[in-house]
N, C-alpha and C positions, 0 to 999 in steps of 0.2 A: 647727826653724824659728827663722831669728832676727827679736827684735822687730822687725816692717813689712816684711820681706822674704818674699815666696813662693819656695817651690822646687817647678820643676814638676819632674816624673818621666815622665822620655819611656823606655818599652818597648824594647829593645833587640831586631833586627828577628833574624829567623831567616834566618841563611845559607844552610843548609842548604837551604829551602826556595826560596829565590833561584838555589843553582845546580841545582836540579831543574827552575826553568824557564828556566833562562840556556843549558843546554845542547841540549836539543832546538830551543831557538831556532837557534844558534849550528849545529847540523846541516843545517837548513833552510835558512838562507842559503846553506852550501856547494855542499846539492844543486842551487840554482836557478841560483848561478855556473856550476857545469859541465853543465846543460840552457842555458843563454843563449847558449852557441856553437853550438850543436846549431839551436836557434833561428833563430839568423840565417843562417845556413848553408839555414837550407830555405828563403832567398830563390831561392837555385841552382836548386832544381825549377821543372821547366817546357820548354817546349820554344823554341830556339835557331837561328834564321838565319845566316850568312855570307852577306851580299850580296851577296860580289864570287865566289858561284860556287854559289848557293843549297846549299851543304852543310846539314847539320841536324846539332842536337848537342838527346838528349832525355835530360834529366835528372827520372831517376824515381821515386828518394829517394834521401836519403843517411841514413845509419844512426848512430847517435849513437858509433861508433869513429869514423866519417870516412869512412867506405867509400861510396861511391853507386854506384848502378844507373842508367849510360847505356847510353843506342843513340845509334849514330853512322850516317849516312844522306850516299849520295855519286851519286845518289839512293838506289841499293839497299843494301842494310844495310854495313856494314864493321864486323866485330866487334872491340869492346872487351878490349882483354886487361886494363886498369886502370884504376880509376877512384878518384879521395880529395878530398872536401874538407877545406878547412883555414880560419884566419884567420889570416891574413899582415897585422901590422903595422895590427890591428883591423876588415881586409878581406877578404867571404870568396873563398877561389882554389877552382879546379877544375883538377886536375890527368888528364889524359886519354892512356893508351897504344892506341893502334889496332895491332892485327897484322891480316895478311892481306895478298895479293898486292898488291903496290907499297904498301904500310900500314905493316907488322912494323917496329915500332921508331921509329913517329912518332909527337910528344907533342902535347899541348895545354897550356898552362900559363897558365891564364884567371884575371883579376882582375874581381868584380862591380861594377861601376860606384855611386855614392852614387845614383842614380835608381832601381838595381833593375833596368832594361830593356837591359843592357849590359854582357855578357862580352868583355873584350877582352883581349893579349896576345901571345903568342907561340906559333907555328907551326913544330914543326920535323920539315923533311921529310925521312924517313929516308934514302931513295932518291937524292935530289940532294945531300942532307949540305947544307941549306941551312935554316936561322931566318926566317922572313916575320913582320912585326907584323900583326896581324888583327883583327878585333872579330864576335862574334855578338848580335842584336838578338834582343829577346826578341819572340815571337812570337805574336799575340793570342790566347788560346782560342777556339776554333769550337765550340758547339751542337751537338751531332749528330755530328760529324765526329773521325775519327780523330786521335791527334794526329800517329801516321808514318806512311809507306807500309805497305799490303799487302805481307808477305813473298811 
């Protein structure tokens, strides 16, 4: 020590012990990045109007690969051959293959609207070889009541 001067002694910190809790942090964040798409994606579930011809599109989860489980209703069923969500450009899409007579090889290619109550997009009809823009309105939940038709 020199005469009138102190010297403090500050403890020299343990690294080691800093990246023992640096790194399970640091995994945690990763995993809740790649659950946050998965996330907003389940705004998608729910059941789906087209106005202009009461169609139904029943989205009944989507699986944290991308994959969802729809039924598609014209009124009576028309089976799904594919179904995937995604985020396109921070928005989530619904991408939709229908097979079945006058169906097989028509898509849906839907964007979720910033409300949540609003798939809209593109319709292509395989049959006529023709693109229609379209929108489906999200449709209120019913108490009691089914959300498709009886098969």
């Amino acid at each position: 020590m020199v005469r009138g001067v102190m010297t403090l002694q500050i403890p020299r910190a343990n690294t080691s012990s800093i990246r023992h809790l640096l790194l399970p942090a640091l995994l945690l964040a990763m995993c809740s990045f790649a659950n946050a798409d998965s996330g907003v994606l389940a705004d998608l579930v729910g059941a789906w109007i087209r106005p202009d011809g009461g169609y139904k599109l029943v989205v009944k989860s989507i699986g944290e690969d991308g994959k969802a489980l729809v039924e598609y209703f014209n009124p009576n069923p028309i089976p799904v051959a594919e179904a995937t969500a995604s985020l396109k450009d921070g928005w989530p899409e619904l991408f939709v293959k229908l097979e079945g007579v006058n169906y097989t090889g028509s898509t849906y290619q839907l964007t979720l609207g910033a409300d949540k109550n609003k798939l809209q997009g593109k319709y292509f009809q395989s049959t006529q070889k023709q693109t229609y823009e379209i929108f489906f309105e999200r449709q209120p939940e019913k108490k009691g009541e089914p959300e498709a038709p009886a098969r």
